[in-house]
C-alpha positions in Angstrom: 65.4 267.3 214.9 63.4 267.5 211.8 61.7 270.8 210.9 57.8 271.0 211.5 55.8 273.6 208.9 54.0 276.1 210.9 53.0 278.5 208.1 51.8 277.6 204.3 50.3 280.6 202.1 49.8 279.8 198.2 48.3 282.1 195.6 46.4 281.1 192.6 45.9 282.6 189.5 43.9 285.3 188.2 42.7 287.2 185.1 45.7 289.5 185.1 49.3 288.6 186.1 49.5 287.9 189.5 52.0 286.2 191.0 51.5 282.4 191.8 53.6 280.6 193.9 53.5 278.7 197.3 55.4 279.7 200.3 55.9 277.3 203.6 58.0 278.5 206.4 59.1 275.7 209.1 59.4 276.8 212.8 63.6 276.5 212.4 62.8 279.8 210.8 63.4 277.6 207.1 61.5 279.2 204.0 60.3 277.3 200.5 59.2 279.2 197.9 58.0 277.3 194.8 57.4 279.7 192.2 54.6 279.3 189.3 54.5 282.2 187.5 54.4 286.0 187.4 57.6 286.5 189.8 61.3 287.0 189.6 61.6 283.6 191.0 60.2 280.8 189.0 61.2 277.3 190.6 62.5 276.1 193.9 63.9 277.8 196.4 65.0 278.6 199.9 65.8 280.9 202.4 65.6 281.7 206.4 64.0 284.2 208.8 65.0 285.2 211.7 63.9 284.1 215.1 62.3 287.5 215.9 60.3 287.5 212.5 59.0 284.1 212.8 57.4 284.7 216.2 56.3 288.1 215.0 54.3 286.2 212.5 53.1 283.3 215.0 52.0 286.0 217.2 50.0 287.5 214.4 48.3 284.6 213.6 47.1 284.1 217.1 46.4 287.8 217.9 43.7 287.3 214.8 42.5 284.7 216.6 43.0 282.3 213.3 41.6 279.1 214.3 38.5 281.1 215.1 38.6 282.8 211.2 35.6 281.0 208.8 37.7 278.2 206.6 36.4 280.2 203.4 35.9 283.6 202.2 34.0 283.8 198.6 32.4 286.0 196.7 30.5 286.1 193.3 34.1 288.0 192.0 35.8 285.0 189.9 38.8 286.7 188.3 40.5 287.3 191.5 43.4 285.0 192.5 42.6 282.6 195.7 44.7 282.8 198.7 45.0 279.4 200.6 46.6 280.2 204.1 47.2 277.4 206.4 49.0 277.6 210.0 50.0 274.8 212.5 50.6 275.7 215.7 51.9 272.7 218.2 48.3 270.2 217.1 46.1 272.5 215.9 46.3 273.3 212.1 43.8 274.9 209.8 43.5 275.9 206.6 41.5 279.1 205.2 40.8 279.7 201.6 40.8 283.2 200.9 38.9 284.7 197.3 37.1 287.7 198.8 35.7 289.2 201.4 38.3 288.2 203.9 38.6 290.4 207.5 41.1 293.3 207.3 43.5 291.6 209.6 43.4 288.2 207.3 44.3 290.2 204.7 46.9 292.5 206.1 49.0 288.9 207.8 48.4 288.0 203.8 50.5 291.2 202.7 53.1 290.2 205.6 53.9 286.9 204.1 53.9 287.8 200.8 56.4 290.6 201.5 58.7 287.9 202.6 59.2 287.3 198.6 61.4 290.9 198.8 62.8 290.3 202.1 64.2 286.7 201.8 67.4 286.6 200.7 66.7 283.2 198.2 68.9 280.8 196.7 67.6 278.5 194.1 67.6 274.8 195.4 
């Protein structure tokens, strides 16, 4: 059985030196990180989560209600990097392009992912 992507979060750049890189997490519990620039890891690569912490995150997603979420949160702030969020859950899919003004809860699932950088043990592909 091939691996389906439920989760895809990728940061853009900003004025200072954030990092910029793309994450995907498949619902085998799979992780790709392609890193751009401004992190410890710049290229491919790959790691897991568990079981547990991929339905923690599903069930994030859906306690947000994120198919209900606007599909774009901008202000007139340009130097801040853009987060691009997408989650697929069974047909359902949706994207949501994050610069500013995003709920709190958007935000804090935003944090969550990107903490997987620290907590996945990678290995360069």
């Amino acid at each position: 059985t091939s691996s389906v992507q439920v989760i895809e979060m990728s940061k853009t750049m900003c004025k200072g030196s954030c990092p910029v890189y793309t994450i995907k997490i498949f619902d085998d519990g799979k992780v790709q990180l392609e890193g751009k620039s401004n992190l410890e890891f710049i290229g491919s690569y790959t790691g897991s989560v568990s079981k547990k912490q991929l339905s923690a995150l599903i069930d994030e997603f859906k306690k947000i209600d994120f198919f209900n979420l606007q599909s774009e949160y901008k202000g007139k702030i340009t130097d801040l990097p853009t987060t691009y969020l997408t989650f697929t859950d069974g047909n359902q899919s949706k994207k949501i392009k994050d610069n500013y003004g995003a709920p709190e809860e958007l935000k804090s699932l935003e944090k969550q992912i990107a903490g997987l950088l620290d907590s996945v043990s990678w290995s360069k592909k």
